[in-house]
C-alpha positions, 0 to 999 in steps of 0.5 A: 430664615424669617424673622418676626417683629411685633405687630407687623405682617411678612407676606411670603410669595410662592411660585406656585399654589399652596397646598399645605402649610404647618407651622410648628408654634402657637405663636404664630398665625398663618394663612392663605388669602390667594392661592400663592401667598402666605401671610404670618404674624405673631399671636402675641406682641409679649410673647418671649423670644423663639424658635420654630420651623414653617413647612410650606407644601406647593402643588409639586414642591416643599418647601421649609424655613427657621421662624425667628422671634428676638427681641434683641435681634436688628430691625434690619434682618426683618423683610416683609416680603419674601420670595420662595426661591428654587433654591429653598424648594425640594420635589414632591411626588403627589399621586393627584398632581402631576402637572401644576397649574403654574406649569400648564399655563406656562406650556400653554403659554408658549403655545399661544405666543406662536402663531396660529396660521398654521392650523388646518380648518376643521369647520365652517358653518354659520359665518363661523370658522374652526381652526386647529392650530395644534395639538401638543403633549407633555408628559401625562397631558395633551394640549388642543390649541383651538381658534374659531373666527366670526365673519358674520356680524353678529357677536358670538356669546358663548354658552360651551365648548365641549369635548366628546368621543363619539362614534364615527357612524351615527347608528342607533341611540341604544348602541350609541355610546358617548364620553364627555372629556373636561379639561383639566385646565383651560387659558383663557376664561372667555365668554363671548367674541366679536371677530376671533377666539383662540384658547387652548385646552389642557387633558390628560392624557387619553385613548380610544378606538379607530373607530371612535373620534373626539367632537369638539363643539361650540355652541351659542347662548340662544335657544336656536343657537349657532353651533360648530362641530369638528372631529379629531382623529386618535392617530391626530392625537399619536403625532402630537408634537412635544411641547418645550419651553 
């Protein structure tokens, strides 16, 4: 239950991203300044007493609450922060959301806190290195951890790292056929490195033939550039380990 005062503001906190809010009276205002947060207050400070409901839509969950307005009520049932617990929220099924962005970066996360000198090389060129940590699933989504070190002394200004099935044997560009993959969610927004550069890409999941591999290319912001570029494997991407919180 949320009670409301008159001229004053409750800030409710949802653990992941709101989708949708509806609240069932004109009375009261809502709206959405980030991505998590829900910000209510009365229309009108004379307005009479009342009742009503809040229906919160997260990316996997709903979520509903009493909105109550009395006068008589004590100051002290009002809060102006409120949290939405796992208690209050109930799943949802959504066709177009089937990992949050909450729970990507949480997955990507336990990726990233381990540590990476377990990857194998995939490239070297330009003083620069390309190491894939590991390649991890969850459900519908497969995650590339990716590092790339710079033993030059030059800084790395990154224009893009892109994702592309291409064909095994370069044959002519009429029969050639390419497929660019964007990631659904990328940790770490970052535009350049001095030394090193770890990220980790989240897709879902995807297939193609054995005689089709996945180019991941890191390019340079200069008109001659450098650029890097190492395949992974379909059957790389069948032994992918689980990933687990």
């Amino acid at each position: 239950m949320i009670y409301l005062k008159k001229n004053m503001t409750v800030h409710v906190l949802s653990p992941e991203n709101i989708r949708y809010v509806d609240i069932s009276t004109p009375n009261v205002r809502g709206d959405i300044p980030l991505g998590n947060l829900l910000r209510l207050k009365l229309v009108d400070s004379c307005v009479s007493e009342f009742s009503a409901v809040l229906t919160v839509v997260g990316e996997k969950n709903i979520s509903q609450f009493s909105l109550v307005y009395d006068k008589g009520r004590s100051d002290s049932l009002f809060k102006s922060n409120l949290d939405i617990c796992i208690s209050d929220m109930r799943p949802i099924a959504l066709p177009d959301v089937a990992l949050s962005e909450s729970g990507a970066r949480s997955y990507a996360l336990s990726l990233f806190r381990k540590s990476s000198s377990g990857g194998s090389v995939k490239a070297n060129a330009y003083g620069l290195k390309a190491v894939l940590n590991k390649i991890a699933s969850v459900g519908d989504y497969v995650f590339l951890d990716i590092s790339y070190l710079n033993r030059s002394n030059l800084k790395f200004d990154i224009d893009e790292i892109s994702f592309k099935i291409d064909d095994k044997k370069q044959i002519r560009a009429s029969n050639s056929q390419s497929i660019d993959l964007v990631p659904e969610y990328v940790f770490s927004q970052v535009s350049s490195f001095h030394k090193y550069y770890r990220n980790v890409f989240v897709f879902r999941k995807f297939t193609f033939p054995g005689n089709k591999i996945l180019n991941v290319t890191l390019s340079e912001k200069q008109i001659s550039g450098r650029e890097l570029s190492f395949g992974i494997r379909y059957s790389d991407l069948l032994n992918a380990d689980t990933l687990e919180h």
